[in-house]
PDB file with SEQRES, HELIX, SHEET and CRYST1 records, atoms N, CA, C and O in Angstrom:
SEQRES   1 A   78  UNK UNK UNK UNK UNK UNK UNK UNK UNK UNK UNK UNK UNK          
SEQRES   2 A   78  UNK UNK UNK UNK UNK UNK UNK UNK UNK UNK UNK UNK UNK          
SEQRES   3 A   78  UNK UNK UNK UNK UNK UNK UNK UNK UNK UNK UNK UNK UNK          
SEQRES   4 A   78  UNK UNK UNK UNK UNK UNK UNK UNK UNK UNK UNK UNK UNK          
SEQRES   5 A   78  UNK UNK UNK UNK UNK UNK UNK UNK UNK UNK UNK UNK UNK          
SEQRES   6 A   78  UNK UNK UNK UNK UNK UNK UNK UNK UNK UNK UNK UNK UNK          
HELIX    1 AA1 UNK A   19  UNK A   27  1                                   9    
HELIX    2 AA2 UNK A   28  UNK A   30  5                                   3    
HELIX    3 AA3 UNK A   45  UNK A   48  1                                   4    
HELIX    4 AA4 UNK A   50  UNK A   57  1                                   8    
SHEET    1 AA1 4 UNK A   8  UNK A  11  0                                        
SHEET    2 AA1 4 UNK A  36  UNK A  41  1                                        
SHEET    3 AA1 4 UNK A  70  UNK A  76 -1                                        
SHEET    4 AA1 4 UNK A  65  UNK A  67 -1                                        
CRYST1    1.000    1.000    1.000  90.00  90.00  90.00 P 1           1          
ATOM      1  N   UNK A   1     -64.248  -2.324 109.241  1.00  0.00           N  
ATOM      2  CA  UNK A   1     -64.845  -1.988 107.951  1.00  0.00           C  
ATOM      3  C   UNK A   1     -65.823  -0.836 108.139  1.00  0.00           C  
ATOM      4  O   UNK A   1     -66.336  -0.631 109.238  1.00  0.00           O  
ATOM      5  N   UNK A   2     -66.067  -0.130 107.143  1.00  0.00           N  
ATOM      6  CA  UNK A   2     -66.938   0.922 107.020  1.00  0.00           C  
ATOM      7  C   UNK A   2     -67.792   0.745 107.007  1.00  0.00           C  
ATOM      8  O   UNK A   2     -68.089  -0.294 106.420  1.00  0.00           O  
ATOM      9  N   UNK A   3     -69.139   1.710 107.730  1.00  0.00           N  
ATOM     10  CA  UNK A   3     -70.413   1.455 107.534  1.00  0.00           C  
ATOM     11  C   UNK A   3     -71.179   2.493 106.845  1.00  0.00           C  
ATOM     12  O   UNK A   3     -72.136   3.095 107.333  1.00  0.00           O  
ATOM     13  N   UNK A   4     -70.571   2.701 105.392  1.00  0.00           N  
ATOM     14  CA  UNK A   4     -70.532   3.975 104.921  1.00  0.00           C  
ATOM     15  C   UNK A   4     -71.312   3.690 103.651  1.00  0.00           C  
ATOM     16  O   UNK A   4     -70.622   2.956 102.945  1.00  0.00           O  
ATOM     17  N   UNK A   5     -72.483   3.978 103.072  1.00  0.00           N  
ATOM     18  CA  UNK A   5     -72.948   2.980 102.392  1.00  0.00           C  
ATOM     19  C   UNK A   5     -72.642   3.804 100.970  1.00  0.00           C  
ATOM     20  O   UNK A   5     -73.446   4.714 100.765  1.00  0.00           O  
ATOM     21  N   UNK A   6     -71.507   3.611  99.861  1.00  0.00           N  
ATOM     22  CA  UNK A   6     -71.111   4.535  98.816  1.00  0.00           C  
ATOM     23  C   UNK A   6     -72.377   4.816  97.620  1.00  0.00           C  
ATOM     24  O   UNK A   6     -73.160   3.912  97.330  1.00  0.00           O  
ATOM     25  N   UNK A   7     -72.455   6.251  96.955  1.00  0.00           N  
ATOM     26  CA  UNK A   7     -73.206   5.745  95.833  1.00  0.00           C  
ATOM     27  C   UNK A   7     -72.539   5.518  94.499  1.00  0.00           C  
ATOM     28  O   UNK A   7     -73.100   5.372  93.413  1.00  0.00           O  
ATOM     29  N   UNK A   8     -71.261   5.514  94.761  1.00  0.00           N  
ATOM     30  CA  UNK A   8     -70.271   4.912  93.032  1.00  0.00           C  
ATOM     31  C   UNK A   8     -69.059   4.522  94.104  1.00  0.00           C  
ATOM     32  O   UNK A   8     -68.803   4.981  95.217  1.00  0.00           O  
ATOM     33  N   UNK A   9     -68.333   3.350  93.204  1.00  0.00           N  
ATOM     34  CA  UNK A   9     -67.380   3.134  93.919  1.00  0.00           C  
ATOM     35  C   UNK A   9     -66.254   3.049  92.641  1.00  0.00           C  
ATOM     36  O   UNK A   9     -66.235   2.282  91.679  1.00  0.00           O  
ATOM     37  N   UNK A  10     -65.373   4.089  93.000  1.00  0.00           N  
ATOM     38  CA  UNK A  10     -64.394   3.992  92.185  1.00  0.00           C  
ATOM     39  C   UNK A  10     -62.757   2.876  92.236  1.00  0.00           C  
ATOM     40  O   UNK A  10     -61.746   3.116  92.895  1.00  0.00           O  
ATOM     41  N   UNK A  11     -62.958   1.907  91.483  1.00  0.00           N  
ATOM     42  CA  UNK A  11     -61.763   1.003  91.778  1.00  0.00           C  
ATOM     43  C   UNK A  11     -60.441   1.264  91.114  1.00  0.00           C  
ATOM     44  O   UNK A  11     -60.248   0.890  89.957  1.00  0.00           O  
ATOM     45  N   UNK A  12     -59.471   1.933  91.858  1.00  0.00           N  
ATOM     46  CA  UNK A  12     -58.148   2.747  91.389  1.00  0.00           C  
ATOM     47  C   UNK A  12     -57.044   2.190  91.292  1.00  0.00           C  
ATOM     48  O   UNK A  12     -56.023   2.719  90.855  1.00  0.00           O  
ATOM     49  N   UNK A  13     -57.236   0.311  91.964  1.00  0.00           N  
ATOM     50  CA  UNK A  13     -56.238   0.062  92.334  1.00  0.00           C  
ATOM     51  C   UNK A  13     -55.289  -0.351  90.834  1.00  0.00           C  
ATOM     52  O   UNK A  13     -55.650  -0.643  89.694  1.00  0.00           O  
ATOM     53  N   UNK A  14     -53.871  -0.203  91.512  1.00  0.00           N  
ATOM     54  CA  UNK A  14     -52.733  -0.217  90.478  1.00  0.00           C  
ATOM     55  C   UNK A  14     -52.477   0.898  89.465  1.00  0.00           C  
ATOM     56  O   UNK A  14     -51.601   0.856  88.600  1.00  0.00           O  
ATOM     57  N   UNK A  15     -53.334   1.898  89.666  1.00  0.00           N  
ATOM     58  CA  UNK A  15     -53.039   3.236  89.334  1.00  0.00           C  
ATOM     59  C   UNK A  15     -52.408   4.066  90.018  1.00  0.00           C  
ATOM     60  O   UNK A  15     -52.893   4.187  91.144  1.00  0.00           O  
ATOM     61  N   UNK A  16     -51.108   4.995  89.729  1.00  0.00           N  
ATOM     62  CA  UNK A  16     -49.797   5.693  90.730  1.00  0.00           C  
ATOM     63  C   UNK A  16     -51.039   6.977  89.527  1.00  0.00           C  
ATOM     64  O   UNK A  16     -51.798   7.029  88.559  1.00  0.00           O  
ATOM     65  N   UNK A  17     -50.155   7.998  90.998  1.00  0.00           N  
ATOM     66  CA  UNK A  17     -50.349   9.700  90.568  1.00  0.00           C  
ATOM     67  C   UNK A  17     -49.691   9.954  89.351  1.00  0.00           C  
ATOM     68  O   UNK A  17     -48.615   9.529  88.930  1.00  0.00           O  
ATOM     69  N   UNK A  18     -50.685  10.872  88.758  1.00  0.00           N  
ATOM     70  CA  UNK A  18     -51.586  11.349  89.215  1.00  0.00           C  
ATOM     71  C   UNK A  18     -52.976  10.598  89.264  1.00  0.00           C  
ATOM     72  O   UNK A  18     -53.812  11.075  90.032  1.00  0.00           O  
ATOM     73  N   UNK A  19     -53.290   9.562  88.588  1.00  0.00           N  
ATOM     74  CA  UNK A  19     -54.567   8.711  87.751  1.00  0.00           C  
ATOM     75  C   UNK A  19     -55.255   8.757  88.908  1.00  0.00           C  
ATOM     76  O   UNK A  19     -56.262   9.442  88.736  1.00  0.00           O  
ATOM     77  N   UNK A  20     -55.155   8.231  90.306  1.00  0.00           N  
ATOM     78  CA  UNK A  20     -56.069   8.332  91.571  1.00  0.00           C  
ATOM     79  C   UNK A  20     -56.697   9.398  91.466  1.00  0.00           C  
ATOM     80  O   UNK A  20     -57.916   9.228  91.453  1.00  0.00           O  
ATOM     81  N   UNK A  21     -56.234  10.829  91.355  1.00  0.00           N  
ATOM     82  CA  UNK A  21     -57.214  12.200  92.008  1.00  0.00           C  
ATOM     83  C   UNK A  21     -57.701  12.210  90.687  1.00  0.00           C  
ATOM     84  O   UNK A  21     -58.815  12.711  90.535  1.00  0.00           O  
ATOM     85  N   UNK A  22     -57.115  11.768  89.693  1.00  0.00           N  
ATOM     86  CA  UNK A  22     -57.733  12.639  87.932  1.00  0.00           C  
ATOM     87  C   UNK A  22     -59.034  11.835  87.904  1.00  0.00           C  
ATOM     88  O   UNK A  22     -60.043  12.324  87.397  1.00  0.00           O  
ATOM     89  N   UNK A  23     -59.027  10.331  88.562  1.00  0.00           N  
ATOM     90  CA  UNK A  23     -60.431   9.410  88.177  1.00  0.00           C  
ATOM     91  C   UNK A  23     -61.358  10.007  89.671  1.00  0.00           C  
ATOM     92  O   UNK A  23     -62.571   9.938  89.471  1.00  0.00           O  
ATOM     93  N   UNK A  24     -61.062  10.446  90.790  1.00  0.00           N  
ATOM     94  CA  UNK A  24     -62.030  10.591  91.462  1.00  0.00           C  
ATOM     95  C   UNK A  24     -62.254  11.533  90.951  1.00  0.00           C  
ATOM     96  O   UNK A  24     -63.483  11.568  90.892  1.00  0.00           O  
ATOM     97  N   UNK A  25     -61.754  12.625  90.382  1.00  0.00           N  
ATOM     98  CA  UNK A  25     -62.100  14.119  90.065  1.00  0.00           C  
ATOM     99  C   UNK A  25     -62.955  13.758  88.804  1.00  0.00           C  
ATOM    100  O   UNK A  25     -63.279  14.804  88.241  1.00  0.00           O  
ATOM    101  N   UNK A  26     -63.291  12.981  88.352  1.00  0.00           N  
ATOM    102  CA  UNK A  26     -63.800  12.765  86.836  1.00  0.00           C  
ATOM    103  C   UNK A  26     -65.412  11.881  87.803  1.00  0.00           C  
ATOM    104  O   UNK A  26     -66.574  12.181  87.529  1.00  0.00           O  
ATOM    105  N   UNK A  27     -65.041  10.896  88.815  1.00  0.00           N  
ATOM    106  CA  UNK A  27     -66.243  10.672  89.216  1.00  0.00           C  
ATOM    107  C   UNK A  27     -67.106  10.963  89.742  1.00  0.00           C  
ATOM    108  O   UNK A  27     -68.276  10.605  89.605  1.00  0.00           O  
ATOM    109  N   UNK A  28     -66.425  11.990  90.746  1.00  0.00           N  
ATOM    110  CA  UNK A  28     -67.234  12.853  91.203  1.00  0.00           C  
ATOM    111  C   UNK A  28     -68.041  14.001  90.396  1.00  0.00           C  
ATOM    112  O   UNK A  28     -69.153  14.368  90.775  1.00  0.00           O  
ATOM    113  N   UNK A  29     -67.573  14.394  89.562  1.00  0.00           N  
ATOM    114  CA  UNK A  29     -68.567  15.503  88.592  1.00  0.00           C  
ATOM    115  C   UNK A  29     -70.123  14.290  88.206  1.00  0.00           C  
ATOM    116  O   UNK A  29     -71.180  14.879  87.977  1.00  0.00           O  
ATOM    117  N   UNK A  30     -70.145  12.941  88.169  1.00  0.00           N  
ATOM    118  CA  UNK A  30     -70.834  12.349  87.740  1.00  0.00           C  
ATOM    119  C   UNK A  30     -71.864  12.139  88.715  1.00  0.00           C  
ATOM    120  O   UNK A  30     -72.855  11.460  88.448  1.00  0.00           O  
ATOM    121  N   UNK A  31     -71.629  12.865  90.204  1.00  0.00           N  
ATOM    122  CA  UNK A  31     -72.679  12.737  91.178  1.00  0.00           C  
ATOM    123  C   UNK A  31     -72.842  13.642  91.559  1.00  0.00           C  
ATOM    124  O   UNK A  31     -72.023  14.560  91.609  1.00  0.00           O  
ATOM    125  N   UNK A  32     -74.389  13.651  92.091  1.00  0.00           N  
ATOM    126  CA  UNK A  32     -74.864  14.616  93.034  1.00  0.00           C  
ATOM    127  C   UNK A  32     -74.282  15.214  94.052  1.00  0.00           C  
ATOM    128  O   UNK A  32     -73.625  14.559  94.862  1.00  0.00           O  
ATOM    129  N   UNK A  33     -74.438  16.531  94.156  1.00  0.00           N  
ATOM    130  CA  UNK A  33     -74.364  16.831  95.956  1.00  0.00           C  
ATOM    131  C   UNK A  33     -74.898  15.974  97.178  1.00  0.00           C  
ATOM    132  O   UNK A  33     -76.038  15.612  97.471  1.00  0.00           O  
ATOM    133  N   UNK A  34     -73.802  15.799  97.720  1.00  0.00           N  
ATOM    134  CA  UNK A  34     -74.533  14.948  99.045  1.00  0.00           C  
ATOM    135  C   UNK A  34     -73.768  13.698  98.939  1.00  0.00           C  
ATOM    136  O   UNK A  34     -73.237  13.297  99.975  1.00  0.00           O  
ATOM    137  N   UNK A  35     -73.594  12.883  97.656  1.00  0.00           N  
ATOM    138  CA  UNK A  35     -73.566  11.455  97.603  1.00  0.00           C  
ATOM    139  C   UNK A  35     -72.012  11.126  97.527  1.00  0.00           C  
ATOM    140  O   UNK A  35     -71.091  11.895  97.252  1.00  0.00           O  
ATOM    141  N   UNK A  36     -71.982  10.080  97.775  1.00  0.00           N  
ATOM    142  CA  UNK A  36     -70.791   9.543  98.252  1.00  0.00           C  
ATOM    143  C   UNK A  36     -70.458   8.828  97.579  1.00  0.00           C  
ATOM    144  O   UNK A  36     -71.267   8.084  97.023  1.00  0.00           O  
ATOM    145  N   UNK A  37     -69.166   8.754  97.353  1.00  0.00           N  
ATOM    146  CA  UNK A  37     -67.712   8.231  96.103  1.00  0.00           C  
ATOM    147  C   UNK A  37     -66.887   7.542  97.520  1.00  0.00           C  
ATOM    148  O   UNK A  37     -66.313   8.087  98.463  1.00  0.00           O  
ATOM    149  N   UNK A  38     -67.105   6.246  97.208  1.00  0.00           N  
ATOM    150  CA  UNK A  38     -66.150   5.092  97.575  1.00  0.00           C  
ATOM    151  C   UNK A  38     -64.810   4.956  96.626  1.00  0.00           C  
ATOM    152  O   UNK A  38     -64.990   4.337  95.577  1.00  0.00           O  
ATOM    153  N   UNK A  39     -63.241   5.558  96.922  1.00  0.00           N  
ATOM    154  CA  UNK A  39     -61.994   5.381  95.875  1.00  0.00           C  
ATOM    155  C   UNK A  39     -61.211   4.203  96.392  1.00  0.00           C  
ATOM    156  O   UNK A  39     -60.682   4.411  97.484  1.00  0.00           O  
ATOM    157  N   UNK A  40     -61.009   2.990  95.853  1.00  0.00           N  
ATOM    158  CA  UNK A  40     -59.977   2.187  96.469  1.00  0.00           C  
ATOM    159  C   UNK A  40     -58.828   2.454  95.449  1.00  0.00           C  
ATOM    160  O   UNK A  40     -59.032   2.409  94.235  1.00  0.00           O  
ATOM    161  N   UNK A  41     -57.475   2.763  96.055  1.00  0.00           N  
ATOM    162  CA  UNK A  41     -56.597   2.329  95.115  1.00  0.00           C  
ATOM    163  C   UNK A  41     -55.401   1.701  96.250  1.00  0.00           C  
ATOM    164  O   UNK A  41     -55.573   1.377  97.425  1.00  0.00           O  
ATOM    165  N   UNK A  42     -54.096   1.666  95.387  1.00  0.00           N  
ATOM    166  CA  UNK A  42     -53.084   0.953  96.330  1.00  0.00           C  
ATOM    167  C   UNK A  42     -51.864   1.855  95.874  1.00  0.00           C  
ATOM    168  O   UNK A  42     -50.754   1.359  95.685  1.00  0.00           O  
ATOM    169  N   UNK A  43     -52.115   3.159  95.713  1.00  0.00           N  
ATOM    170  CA  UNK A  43     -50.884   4.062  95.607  1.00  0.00           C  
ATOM    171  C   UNK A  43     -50.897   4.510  96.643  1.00  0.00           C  
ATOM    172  O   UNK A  43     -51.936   4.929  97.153  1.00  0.00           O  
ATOM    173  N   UNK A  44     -49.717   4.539  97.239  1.00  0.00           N  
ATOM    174  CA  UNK A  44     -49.741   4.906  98.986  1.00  0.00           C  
ATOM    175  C   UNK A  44     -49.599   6.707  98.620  1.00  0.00           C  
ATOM    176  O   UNK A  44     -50.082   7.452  99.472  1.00  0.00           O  
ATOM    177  N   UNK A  45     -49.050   7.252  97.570  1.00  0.00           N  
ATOM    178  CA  UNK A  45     -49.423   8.747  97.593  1.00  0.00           C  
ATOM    179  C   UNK A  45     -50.723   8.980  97.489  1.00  0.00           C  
ATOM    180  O   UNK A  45     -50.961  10.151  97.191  1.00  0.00           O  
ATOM    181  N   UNK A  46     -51.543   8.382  97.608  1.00  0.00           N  
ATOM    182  CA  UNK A  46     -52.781   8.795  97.610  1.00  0.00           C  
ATOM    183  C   UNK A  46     -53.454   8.676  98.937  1.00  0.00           C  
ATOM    184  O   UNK A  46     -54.668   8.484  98.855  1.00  0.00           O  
ATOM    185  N   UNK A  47     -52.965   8.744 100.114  1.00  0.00           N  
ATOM    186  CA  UNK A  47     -52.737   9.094 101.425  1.00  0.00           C  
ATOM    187  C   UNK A  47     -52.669  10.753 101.193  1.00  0.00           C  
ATOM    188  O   UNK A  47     -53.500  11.577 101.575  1.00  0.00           O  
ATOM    189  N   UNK A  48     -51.869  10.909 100.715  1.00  0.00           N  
ATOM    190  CA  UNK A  48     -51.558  12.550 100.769  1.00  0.00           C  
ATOM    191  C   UNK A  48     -51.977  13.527 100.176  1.00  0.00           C  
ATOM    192  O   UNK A  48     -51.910  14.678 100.607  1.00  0.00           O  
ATOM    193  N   UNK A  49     -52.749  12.981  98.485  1.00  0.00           N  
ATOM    194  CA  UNK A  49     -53.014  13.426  97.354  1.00  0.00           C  
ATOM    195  C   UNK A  49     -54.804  13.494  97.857  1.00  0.00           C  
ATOM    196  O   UNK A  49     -55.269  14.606  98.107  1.00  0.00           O  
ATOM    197  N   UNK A  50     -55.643  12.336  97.962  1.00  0.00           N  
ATOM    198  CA  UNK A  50     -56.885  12.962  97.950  1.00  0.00           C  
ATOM    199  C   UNK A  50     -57.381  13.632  99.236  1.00  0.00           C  
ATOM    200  O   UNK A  50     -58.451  14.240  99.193  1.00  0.00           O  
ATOM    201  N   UNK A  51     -56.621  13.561 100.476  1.00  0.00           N  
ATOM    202  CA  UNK A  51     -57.051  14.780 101.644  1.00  0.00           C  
ATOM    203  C   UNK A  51     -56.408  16.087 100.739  1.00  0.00           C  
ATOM    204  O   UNK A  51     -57.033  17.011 101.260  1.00  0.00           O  
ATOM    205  N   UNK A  52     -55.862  16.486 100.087  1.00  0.00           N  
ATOM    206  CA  UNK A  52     -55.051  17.360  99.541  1.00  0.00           C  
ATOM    207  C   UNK A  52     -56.663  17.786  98.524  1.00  0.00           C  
ATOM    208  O   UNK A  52     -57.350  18.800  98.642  1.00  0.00           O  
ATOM    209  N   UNK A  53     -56.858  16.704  97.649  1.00  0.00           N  
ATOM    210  CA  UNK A  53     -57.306  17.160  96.586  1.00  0.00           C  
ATOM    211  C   UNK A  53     -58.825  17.717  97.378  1.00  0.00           C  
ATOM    212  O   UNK A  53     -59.319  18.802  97.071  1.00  0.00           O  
ATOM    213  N   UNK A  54     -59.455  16.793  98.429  1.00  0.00           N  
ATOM    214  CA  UNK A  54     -60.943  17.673  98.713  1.00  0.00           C  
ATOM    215  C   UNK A  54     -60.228  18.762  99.380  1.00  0.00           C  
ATOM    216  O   UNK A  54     -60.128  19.633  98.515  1.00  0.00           O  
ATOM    217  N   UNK A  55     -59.651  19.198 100.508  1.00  0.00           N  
ATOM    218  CA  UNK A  55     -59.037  20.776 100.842  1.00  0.00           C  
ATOM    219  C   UNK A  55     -59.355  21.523  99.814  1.00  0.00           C  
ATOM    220  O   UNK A  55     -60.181  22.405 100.052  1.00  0.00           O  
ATOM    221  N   UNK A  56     -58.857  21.424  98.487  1.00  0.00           N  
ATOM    222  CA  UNK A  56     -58.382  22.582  97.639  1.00  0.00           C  
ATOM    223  C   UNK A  56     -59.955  22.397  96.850  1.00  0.00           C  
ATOM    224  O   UNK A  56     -60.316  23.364  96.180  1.00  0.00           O  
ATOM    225  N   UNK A  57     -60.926  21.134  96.918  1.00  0.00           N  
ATOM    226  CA  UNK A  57     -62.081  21.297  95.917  1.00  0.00           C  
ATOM    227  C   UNK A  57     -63.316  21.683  96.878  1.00  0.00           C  
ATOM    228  O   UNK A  57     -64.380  22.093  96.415  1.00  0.00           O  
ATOM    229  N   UNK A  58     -63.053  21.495  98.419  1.00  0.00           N  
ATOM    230  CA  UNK A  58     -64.127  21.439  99.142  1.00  0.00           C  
ATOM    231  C   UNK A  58     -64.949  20.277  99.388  1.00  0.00           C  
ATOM    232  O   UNK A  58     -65.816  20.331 100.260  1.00  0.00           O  
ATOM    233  N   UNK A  59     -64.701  18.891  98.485  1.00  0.00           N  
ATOM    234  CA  UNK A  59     -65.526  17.682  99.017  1.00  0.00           C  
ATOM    235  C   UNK A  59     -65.050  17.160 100.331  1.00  0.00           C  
ATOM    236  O   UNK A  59     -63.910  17.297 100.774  1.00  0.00           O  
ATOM    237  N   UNK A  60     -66.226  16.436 101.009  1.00  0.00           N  
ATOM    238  CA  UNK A  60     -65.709  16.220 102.599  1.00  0.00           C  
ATOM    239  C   UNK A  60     -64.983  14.907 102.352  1.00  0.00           C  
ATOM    240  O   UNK A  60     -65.462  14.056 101.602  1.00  0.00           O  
ATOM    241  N   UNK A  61     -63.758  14.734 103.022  1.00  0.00           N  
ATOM    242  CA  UNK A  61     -62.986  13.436 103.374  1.00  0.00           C  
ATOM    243  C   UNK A  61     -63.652  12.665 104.294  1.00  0.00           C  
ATOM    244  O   UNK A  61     -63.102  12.476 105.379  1.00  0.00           O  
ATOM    245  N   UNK A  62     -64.874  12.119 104.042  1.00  0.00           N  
ATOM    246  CA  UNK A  62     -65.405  11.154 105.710  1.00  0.00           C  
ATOM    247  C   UNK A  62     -64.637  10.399 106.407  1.00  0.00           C  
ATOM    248  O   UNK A  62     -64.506  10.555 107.621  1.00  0.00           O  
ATOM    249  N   UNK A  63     -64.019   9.464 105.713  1.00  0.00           N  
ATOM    250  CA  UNK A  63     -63.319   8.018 106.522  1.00  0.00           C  
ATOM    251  C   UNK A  63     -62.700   7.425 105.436  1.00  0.00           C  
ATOM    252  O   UNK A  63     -63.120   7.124 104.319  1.00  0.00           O  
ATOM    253  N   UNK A  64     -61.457   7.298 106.055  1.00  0.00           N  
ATOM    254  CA  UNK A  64     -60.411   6.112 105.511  1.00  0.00           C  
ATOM    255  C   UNK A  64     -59.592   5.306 106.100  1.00  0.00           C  
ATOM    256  O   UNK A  64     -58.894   5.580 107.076  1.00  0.00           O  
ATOM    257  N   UNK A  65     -59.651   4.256 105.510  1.00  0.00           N  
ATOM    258  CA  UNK A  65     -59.767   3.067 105.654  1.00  0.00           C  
ATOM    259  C   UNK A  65     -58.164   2.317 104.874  1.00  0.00           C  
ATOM    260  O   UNK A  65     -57.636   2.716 103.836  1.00  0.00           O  
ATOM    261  N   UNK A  66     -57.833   1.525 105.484  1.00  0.00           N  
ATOM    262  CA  UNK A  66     -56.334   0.692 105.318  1.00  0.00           C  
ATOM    263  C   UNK A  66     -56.592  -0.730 105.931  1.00  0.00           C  
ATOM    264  O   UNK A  66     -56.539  -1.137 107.092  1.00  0.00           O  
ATOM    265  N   UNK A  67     -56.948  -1.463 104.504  1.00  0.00           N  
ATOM    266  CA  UNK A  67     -56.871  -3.033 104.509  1.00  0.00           C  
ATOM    267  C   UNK A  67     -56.247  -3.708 103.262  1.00  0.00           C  
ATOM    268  O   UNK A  67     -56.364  -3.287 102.111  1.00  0.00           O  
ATOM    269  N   UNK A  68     -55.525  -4.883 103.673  1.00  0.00           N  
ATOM    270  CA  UNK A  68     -54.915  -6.009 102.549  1.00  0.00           C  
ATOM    271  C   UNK A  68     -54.466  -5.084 101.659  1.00  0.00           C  
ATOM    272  O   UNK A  68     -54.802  -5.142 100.476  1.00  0.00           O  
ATOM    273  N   UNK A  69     -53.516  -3.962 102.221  1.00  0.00           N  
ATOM    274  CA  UNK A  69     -52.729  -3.168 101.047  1.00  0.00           C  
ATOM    275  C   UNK A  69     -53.138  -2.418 100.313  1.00  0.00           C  
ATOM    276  O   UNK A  69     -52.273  -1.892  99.614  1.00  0.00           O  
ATOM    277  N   UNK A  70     -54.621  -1.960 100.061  1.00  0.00           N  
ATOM    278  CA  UNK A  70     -55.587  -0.939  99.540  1.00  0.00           C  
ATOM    279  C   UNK A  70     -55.513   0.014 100.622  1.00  0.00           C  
ATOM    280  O   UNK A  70     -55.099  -0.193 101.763  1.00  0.00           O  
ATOM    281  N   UNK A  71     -56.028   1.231 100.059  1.00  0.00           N  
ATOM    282  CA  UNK A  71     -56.585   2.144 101.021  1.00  0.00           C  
ATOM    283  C   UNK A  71     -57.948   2.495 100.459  1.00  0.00           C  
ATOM    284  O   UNK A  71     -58.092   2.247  99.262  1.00  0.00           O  
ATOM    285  N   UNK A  72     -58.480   2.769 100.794  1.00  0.00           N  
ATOM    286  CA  UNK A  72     -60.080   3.212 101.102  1.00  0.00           C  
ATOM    287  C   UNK A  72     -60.892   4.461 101.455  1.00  0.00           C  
ATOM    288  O   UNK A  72     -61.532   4.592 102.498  1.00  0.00           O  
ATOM    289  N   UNK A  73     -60.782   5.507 100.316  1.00  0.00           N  
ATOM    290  CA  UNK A  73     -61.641   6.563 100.978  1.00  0.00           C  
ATOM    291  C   UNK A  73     -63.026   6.308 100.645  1.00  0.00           C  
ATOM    292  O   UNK A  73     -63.440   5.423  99.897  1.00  0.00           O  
ATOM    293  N   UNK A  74     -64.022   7.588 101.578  1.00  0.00           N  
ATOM    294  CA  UNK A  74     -65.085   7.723 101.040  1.00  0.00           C  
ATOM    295  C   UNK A  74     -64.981   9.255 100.940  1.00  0.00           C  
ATOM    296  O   UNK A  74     -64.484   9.942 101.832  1.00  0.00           O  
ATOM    297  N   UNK A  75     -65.418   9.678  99.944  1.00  0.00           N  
ATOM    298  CA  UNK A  75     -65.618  11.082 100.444  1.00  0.00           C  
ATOM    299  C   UNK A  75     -67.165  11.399  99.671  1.00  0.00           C  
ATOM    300  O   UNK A  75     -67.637  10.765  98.727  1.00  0.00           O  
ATOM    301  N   UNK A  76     -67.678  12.386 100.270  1.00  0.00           N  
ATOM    302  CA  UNK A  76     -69.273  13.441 100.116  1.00  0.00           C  
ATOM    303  C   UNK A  76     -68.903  14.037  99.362  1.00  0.00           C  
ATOM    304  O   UNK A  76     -68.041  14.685  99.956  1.00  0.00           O  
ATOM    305  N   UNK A  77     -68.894  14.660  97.408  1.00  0.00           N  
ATOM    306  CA  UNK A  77     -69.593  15.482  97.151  1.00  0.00           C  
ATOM    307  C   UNK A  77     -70.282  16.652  97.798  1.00  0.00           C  
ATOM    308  O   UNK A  77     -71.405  16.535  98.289  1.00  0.00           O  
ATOM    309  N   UNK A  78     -69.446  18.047  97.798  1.00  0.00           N  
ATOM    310  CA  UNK A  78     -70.158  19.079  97.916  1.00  0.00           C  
ATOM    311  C   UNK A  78     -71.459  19.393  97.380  1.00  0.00           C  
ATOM    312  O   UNK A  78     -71.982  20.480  97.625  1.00  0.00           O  
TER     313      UNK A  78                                                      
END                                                                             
């Protein structure tokens, strides 16, 4: 488990693409620089989609995480 302490945690699960990157992209405008967005969902394209989506926005991908069929990012806000 992560020792990543989030400041919003976005819960995605049972949402398929695009809805994963469109709700982190919507939560993240709602935070600061610096702070950290916890995304769980259980669309396995979203393995591919949010390292994809910080590349092209610049937020950092810290750590992810794969348990009980969720996946788990955190990522930093530029």
């Amino acid at each position: 488990m992560a020792t990543i302490t989030p400041d919003k945690v976005l819960d995605a699960s049972g949402l398929n693409c695009p809805l994963p990157v469109l709700k982190t992209k919507k939560a993240l405008e709602e935070l600061q620089s610096g702070q950290i967005l916890e995304v769980i969902t259980t669309d396995p394209g979203a393995k591919a989609d949010i390292p994809a989506f910080c590349s092209r926005t610049g937020h950092e991908l810290l750590e992810t995480v794969e348990e009980g069929g969720k996946i788990i990012f955190y990522l930093r806000k530029k």
